[in-house]
N, CA and C atoms as an extended XYZ file, in Angstrom:
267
Properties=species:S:1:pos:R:3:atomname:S:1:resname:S:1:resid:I:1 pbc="F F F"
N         0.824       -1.162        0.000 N   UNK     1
C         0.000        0.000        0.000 CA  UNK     1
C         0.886        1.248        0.000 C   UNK     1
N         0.733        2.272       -0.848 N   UNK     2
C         1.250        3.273       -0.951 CA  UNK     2
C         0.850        4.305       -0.392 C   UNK     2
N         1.241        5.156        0.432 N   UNK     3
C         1.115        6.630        0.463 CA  UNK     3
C         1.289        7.660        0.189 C   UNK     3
N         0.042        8.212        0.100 N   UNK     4
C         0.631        9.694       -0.459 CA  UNK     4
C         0.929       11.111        0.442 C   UNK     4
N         1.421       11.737        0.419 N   UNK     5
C         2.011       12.827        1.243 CA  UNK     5
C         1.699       13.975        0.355 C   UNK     5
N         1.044       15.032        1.225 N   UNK     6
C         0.468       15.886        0.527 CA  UNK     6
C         1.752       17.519        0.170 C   UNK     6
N         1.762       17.279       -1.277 N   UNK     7
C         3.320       18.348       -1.448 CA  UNK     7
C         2.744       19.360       -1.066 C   UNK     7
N         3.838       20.474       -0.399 N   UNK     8
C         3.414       22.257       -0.422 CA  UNK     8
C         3.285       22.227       -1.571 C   UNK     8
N         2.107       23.282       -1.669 N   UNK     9
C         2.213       24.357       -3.280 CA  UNK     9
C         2.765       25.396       -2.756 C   UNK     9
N         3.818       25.949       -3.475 N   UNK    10
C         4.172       27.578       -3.439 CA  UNK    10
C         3.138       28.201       -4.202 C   UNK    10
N         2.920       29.495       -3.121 N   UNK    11
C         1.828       30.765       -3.885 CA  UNK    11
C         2.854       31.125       -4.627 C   UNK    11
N         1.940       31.276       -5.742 N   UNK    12
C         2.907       32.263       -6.704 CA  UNK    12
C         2.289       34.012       -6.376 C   UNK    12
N         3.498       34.504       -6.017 N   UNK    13
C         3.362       36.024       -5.958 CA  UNK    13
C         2.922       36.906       -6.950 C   UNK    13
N         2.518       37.492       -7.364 N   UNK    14
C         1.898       38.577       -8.442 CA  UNK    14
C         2.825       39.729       -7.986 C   UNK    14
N         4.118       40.080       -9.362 N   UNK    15
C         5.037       40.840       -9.124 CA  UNK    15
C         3.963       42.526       -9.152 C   UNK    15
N         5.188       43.417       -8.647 N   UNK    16
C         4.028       44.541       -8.417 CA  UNK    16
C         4.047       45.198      -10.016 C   UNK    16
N         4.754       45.012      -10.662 N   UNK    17
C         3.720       45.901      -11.920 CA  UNK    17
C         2.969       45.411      -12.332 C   UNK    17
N         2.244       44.371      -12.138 N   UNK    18
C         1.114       43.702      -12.629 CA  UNK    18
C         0.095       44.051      -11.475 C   UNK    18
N         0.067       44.483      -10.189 N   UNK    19
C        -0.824       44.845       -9.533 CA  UNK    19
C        -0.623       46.147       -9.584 C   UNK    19
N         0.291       47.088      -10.057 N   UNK    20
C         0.162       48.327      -10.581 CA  UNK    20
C        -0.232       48.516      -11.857 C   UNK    20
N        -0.478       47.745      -12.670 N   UNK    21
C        -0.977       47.954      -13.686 CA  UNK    21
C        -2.850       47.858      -13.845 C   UNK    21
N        -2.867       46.937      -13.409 N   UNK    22
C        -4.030       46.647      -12.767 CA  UNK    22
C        -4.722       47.554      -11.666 C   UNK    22
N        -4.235       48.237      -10.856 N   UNK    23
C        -4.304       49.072      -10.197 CA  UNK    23
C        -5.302       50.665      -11.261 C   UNK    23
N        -3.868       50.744      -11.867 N   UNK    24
C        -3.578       51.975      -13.133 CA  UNK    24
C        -5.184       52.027      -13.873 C   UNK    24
N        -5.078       50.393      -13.992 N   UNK    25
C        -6.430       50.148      -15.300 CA  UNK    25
C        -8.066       50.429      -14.509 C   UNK    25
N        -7.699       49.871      -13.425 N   UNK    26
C        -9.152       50.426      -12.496 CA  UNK    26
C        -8.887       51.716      -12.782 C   UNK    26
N        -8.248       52.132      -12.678 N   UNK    27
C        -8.310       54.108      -11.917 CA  UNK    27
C        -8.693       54.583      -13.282 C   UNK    27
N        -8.050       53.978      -14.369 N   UNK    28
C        -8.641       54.311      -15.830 CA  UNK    28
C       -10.206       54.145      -16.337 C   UNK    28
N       -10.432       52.966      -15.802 N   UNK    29
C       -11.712       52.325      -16.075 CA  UNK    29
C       -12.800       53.369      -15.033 C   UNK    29
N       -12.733       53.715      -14.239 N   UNK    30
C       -13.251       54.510      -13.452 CA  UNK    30
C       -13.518       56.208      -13.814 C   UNK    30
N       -12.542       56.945      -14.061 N   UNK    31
C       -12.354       57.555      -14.583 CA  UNK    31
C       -13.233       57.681      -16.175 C   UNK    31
N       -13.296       56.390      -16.875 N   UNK    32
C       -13.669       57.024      -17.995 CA  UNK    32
C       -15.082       56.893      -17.693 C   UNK    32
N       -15.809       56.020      -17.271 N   UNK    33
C       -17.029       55.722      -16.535 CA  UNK    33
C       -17.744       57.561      -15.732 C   UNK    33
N       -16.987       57.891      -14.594 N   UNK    34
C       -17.455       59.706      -14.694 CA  UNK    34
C       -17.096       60.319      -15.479 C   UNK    34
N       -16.093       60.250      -16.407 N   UNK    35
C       -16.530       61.201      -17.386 CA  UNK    35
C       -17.568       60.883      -18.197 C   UNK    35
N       -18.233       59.995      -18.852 N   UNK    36
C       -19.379       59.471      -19.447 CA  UNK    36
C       -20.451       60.152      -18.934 C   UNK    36
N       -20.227       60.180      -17.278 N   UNK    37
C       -21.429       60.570      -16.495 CA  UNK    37
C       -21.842       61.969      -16.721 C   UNK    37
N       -20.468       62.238      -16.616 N   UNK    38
C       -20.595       63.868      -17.110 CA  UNK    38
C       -21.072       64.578      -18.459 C   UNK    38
N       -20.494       63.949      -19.029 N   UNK    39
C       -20.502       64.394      -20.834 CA  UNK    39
C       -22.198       63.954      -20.912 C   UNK    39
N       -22.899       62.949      -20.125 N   UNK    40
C       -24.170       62.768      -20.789 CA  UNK    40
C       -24.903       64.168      -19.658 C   UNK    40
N       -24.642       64.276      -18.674 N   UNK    41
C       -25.386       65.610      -17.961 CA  UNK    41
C       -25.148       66.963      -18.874 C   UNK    41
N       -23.868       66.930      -19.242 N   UNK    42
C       -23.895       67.822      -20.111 CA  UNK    42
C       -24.620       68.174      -21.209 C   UNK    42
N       -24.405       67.046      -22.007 N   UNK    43
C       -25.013       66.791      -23.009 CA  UNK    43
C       -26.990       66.834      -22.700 C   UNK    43
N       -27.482       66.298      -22.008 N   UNK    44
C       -28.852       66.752      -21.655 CA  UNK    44
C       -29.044       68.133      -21.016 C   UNK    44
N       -28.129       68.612      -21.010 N   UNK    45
C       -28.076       70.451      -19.957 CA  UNK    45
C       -28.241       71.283      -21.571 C   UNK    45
N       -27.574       70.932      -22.477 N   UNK    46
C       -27.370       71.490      -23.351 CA  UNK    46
C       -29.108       71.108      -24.519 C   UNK    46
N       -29.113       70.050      -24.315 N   UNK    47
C       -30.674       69.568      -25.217 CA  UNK    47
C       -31.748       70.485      -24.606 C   UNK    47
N       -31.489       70.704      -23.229 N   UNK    48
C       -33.086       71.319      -22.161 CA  UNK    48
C       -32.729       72.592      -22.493 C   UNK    48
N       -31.307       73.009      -22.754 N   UNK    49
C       -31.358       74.914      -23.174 CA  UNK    49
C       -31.627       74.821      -24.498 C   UNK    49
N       -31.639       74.345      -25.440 N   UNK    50
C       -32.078       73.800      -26.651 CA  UNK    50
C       -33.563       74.146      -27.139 C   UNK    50
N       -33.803       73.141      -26.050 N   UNK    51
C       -35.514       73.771      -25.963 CA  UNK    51
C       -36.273       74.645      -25.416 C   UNK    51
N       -35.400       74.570      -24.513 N   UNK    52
C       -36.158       76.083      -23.473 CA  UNK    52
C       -35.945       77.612      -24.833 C   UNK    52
N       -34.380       77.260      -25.597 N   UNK    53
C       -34.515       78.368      -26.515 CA  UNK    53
C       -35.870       78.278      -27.743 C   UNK    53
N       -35.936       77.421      -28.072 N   UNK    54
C       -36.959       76.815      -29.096 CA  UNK    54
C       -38.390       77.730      -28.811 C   UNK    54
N       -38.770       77.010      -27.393 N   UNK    55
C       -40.353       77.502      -26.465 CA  UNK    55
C       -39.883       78.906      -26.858 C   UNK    55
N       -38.924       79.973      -26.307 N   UNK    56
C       -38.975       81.099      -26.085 CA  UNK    56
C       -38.865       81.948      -27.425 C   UNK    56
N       -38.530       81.308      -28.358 N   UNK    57
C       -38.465       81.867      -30.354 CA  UNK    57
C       -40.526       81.610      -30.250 C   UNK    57
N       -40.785       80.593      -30.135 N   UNK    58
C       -41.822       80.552      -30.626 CA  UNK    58
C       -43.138       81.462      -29.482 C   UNK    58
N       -43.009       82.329      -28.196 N   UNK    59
C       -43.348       82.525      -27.581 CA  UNK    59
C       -43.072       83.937      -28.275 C   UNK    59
N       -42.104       84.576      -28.494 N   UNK    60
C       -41.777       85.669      -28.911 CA  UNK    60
C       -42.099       85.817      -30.244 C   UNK    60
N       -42.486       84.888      -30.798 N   UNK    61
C       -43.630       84.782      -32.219 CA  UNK    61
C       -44.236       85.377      -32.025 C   UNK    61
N       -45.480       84.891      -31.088 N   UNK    62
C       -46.519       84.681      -30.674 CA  UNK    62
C       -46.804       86.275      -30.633 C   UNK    62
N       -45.800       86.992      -29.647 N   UNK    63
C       -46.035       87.860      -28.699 CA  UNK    63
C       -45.613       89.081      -29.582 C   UNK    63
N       -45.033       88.380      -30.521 N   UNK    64
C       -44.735       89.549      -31.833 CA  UNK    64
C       -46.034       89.757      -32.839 C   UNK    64
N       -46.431       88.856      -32.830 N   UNK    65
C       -47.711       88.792      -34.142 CA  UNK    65
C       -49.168       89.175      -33.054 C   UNK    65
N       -49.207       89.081      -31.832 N   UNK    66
C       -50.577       89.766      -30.808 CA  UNK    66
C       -49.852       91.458      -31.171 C   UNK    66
N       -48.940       91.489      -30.959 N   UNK    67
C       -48.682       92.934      -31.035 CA  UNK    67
C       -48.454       93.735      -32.625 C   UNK    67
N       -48.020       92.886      -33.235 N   UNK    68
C       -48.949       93.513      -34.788 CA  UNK    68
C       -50.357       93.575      -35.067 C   UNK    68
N       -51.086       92.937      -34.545 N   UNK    69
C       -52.631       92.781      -34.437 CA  UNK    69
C       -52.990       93.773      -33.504 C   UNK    69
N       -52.582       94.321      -32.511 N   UNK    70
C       -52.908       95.325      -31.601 CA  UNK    70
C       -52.393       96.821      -32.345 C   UNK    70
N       -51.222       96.466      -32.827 N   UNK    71
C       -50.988       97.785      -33.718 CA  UNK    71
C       -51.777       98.126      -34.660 C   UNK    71
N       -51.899       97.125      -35.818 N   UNK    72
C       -53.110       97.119      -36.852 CA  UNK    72
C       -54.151       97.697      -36.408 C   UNK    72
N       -54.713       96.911      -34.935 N   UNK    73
C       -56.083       97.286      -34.799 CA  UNK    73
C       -56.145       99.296      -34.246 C   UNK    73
N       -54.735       99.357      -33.700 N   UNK    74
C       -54.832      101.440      -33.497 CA  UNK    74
C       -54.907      102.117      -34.144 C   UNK    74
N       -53.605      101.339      -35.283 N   UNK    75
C       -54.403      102.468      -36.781 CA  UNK    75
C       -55.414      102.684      -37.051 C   UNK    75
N       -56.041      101.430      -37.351 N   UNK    76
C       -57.149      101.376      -38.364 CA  UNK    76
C       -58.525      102.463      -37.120 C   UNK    76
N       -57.964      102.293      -35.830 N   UNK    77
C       -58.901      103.411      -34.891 CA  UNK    77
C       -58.746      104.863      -35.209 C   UNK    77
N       -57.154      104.883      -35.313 N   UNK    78
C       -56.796      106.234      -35.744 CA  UNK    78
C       -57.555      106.881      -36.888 C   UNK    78
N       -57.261      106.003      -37.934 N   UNK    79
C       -57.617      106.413      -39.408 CA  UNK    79
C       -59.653      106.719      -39.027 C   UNK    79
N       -60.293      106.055      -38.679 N   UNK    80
C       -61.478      106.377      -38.175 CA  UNK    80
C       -62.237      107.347      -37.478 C   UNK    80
N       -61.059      107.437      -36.595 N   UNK    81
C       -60.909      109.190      -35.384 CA  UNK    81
C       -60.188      109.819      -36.254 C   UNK    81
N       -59.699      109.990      -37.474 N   UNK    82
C       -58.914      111.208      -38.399 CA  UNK    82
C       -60.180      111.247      -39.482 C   UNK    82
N       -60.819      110.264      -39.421 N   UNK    83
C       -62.012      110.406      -40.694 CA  UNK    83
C       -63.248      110.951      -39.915 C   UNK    83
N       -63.368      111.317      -38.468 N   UNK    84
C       -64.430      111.753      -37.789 CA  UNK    84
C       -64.179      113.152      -37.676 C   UNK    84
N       -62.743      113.355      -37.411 N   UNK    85
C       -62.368      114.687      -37.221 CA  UNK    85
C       -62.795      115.376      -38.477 C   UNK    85
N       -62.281      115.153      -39.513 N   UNK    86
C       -62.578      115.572      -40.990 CA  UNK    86
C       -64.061      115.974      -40.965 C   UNK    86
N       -64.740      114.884      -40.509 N   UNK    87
C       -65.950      115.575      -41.033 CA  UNK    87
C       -66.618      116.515      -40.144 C   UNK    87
N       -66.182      116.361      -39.141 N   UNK    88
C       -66.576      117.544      -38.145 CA  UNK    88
C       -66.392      118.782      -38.702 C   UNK    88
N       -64.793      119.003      -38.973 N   UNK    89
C       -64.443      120.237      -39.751 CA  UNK    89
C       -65.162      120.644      -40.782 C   UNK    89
């Protein structure tokens, strides 16, 4: 009957530029991950002023063409009160 005897294993060590590299690559991987985070806040900061400019062109339409219609409508009062005066005279 034979026995067996159980050999040491040596740990093998992980020299350090490989856990500095590895190290390096997290801090990279991380890094590019908030900037992503950022560039997309940005990037939606910039879409919402986008539109907020959009609403405010078409608001200032709006508020341009009520006020040609309000002008229109003074003349055309004027010209009426200059055609009343006339005939008074």
């Amino acid at each position: 009957m034979t026995t067996t005897t159980p050999t040491s294993t040596t740990k093998k060590k992980l020299p350090w530029s490989k856990i500095t590299l590895g190290v390096v690559l997290a801090v990279m991987l991380v890094f590019q991950v908030f900037q992503f985070m950022v560039s997309k806040v940005l990037f939606d900061d910039i879409k919402l002023l986008e539109w907020k400019h959009k609403v405010g062109d078409k608001e200032l339409a709006i508020e341009n063409q009520n006020t040609r219609s309000r002008v229109l409508e003074n003349e055309e009062k004027i010209h009426h009160l200059e055609a009343q005066v006339k005939k008074v005279q």
